[in-house]
mmCIF file of the C-alpha atoms, coordinates in Angstrom:
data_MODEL
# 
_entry.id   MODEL 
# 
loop_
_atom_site.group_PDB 
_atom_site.id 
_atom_site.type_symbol 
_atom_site.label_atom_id 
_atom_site.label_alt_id 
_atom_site.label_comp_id 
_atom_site.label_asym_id 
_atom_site.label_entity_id 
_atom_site.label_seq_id 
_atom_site.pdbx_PDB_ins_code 
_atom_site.Cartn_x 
_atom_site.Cartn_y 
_atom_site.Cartn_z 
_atom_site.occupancy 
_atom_site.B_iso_or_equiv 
_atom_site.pdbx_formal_charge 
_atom_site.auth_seq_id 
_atom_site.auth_comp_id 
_atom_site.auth_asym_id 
_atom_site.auth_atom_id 
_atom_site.pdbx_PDB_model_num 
ATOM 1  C CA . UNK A 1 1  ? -48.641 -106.632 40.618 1.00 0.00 ? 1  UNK A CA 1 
ATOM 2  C CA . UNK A 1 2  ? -45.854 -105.304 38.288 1.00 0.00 ? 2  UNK A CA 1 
ATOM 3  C CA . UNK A 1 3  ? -43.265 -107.156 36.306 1.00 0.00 ? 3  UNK A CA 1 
ATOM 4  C CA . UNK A 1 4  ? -40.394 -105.409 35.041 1.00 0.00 ? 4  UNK A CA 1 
ATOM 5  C CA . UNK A 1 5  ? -39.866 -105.638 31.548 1.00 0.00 ? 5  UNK A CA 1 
ATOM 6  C CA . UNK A 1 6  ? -36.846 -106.667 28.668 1.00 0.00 ? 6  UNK A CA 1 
ATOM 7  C CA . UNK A 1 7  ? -34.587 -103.828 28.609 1.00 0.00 ? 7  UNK A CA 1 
ATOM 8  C CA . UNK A 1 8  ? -35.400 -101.814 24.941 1.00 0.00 ? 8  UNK A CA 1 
ATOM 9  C CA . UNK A 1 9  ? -31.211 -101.717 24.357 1.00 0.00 ? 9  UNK A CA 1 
ATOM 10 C CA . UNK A 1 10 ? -31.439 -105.517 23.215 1.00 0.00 ? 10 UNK A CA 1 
ATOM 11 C CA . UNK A 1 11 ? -34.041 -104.540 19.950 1.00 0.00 ? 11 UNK A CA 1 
ATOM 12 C CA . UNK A 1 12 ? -34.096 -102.030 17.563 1.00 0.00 ? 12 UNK A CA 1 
ATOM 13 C CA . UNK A 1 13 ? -35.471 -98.904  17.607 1.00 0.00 ? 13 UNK A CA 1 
ATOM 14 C CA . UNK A 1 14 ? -37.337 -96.940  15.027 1.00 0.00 ? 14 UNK A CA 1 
ATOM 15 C CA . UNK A 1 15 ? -36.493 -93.656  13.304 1.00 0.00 ? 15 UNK A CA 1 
ATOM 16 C CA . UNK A 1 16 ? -37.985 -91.961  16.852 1.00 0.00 ? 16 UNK A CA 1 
ATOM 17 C CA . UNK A 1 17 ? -35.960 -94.117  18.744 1.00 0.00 ? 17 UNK A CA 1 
ATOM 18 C CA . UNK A 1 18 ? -38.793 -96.396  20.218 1.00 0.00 ? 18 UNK A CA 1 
ATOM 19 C CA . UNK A 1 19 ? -38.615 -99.834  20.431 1.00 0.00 ? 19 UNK A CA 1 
ATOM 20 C CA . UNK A 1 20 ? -42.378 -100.939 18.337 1.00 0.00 ? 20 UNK A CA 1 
ATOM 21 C CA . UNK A 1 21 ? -43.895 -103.734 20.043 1.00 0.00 ? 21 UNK A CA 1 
ATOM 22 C CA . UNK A 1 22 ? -47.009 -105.757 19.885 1.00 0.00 ? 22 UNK A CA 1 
ATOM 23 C CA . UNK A 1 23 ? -49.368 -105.015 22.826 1.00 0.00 ? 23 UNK A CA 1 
ATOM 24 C CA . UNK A 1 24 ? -50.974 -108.308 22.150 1.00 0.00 ? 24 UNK A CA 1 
ATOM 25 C CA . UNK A 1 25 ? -48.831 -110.722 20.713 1.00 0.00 ? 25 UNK A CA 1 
ATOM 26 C CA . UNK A 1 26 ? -45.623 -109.152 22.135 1.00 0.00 ? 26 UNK A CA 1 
ATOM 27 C CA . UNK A 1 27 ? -43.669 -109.704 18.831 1.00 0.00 ? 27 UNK A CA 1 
ATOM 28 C CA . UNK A 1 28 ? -41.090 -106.573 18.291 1.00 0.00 ? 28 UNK A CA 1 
ATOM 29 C CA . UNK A 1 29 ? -40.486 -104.468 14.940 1.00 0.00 ? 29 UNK A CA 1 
ATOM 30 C CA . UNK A 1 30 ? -36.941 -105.507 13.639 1.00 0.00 ? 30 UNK A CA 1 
ATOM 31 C CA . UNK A 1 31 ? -35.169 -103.159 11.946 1.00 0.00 ? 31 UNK A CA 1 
ATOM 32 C CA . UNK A 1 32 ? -37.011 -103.774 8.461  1.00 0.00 ? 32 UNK A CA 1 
ATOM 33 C CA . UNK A 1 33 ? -40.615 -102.706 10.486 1.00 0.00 ? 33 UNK A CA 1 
ATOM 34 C CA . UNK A 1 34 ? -41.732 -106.101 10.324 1.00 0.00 ? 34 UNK A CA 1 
ATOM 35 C CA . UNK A 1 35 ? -43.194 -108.109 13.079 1.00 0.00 ? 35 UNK A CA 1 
ATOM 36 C CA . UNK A 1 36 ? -41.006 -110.906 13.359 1.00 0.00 ? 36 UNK A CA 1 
ATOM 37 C CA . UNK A 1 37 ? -38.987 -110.193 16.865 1.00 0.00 ? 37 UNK A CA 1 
ATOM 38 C CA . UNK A 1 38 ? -40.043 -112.264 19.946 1.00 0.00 ? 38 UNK A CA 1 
ATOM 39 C CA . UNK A 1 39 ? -40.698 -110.966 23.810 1.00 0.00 ? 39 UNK A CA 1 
ATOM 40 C CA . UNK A 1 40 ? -42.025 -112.882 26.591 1.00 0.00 ? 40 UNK A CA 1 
ATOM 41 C CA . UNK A 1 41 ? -42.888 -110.067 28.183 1.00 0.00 ? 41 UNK A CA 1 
ATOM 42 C CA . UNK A 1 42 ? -43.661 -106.134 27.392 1.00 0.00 ? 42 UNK A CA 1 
ATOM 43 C CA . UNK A 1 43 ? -40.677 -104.252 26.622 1.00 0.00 ? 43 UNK A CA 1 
ATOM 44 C CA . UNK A 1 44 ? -39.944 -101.324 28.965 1.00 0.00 ? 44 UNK A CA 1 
ATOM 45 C CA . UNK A 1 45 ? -40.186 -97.799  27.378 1.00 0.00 ? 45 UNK A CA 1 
ATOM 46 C CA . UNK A 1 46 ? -41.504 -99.289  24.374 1.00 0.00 ? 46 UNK A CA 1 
ATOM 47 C CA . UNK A 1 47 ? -43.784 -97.770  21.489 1.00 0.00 ? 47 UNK A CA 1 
ATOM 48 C CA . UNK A 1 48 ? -47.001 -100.008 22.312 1.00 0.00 ? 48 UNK A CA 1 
ATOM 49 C CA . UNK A 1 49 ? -49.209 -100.617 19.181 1.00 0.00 ? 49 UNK A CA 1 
ATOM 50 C CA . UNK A 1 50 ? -50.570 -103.442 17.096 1.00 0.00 ? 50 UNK A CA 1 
ATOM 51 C CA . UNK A 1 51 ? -48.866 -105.692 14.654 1.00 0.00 ? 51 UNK A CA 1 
ATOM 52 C CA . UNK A 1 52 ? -50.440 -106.274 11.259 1.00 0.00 ? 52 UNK A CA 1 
ATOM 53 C CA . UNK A 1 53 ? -51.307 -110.470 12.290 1.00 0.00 ? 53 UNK A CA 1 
ATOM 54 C CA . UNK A 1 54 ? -53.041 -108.429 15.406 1.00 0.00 ? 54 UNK A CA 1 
ATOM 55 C CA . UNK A 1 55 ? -54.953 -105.851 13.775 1.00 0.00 ? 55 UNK A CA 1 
ATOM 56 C CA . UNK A 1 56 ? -56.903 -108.847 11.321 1.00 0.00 ? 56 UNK A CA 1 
ATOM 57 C CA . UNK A 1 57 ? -57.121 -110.787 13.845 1.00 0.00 ? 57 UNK A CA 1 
ATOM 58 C CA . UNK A 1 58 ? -58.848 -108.763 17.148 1.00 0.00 ? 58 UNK A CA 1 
ATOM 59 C CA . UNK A 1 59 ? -59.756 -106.184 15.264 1.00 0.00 ? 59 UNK A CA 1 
ATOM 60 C CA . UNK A 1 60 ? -61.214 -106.823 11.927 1.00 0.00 ? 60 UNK A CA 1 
ATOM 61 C CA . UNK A 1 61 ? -62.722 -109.981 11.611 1.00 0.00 ? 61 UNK A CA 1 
ATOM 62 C CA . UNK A 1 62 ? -65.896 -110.066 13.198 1.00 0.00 ? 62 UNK A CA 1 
ATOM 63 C CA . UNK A 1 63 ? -66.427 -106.439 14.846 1.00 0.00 ? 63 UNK A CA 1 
ATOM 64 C CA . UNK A 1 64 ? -68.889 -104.935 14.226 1.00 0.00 ? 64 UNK A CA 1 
ATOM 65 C CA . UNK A 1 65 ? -68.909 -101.511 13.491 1.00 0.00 ? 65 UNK A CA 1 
ATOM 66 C CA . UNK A 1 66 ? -70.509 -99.085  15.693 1.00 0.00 ? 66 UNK A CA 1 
ATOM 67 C CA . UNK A 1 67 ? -72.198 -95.646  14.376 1.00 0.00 ? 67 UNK A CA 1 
ATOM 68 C CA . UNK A 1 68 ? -70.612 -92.683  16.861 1.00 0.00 ? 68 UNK A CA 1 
ATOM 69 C CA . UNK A 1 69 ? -71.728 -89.633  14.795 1.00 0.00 ? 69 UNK A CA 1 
ATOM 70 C CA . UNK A 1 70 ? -74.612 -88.654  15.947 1.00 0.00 ? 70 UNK A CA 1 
# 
C-alpha cells in the first residue's frame, strides 16, 4: 500500500535543497537544523535521516555493539 506524502514546498530545505526529516519520529529540520517541525506523514522527496532525540533513543541506549572486523 502507498500513501502519498506532504508536499516538501511547505518546509524548508537545507543548503542542498532537501527537505531533512526524521525517518522515525517524522519531525522536520526548520531552517535553524533543529528538529522541531511536525509531519504526520513522510515528506515526499525528502532527505530521510535521524533526528538527534532518535539517534539516543533507538540507537544508543541499549545496543549492543557488534564486532564486524574480522
Amino acid at each position: 500500500m502507498s500513501t502519498r506524502g506532504d508536499a516538501p514546498e511547505k518546509y524548508p530545505v537545507d543548503i542542498n535543497g532537501f527537505v531533512r526529516q526524521c525517518a522515525w519520529c517524522r519531525r522536520i529540520a526548520d531552517a535553524d537544523g533543529q528538529y522541531r517541525l511536525v509531519s504526520a506523514s513522510l515528506v515526499h522527496g525528502a532527505s530521510h535521516g535521524c533526528c538527534e532525540a532518535c539517534a539516543i533513543r533507538f540507537l544508543g541506549h541499549g545496543a549492543a555493539k557488534s564486532n564486524l572486523a574480522a
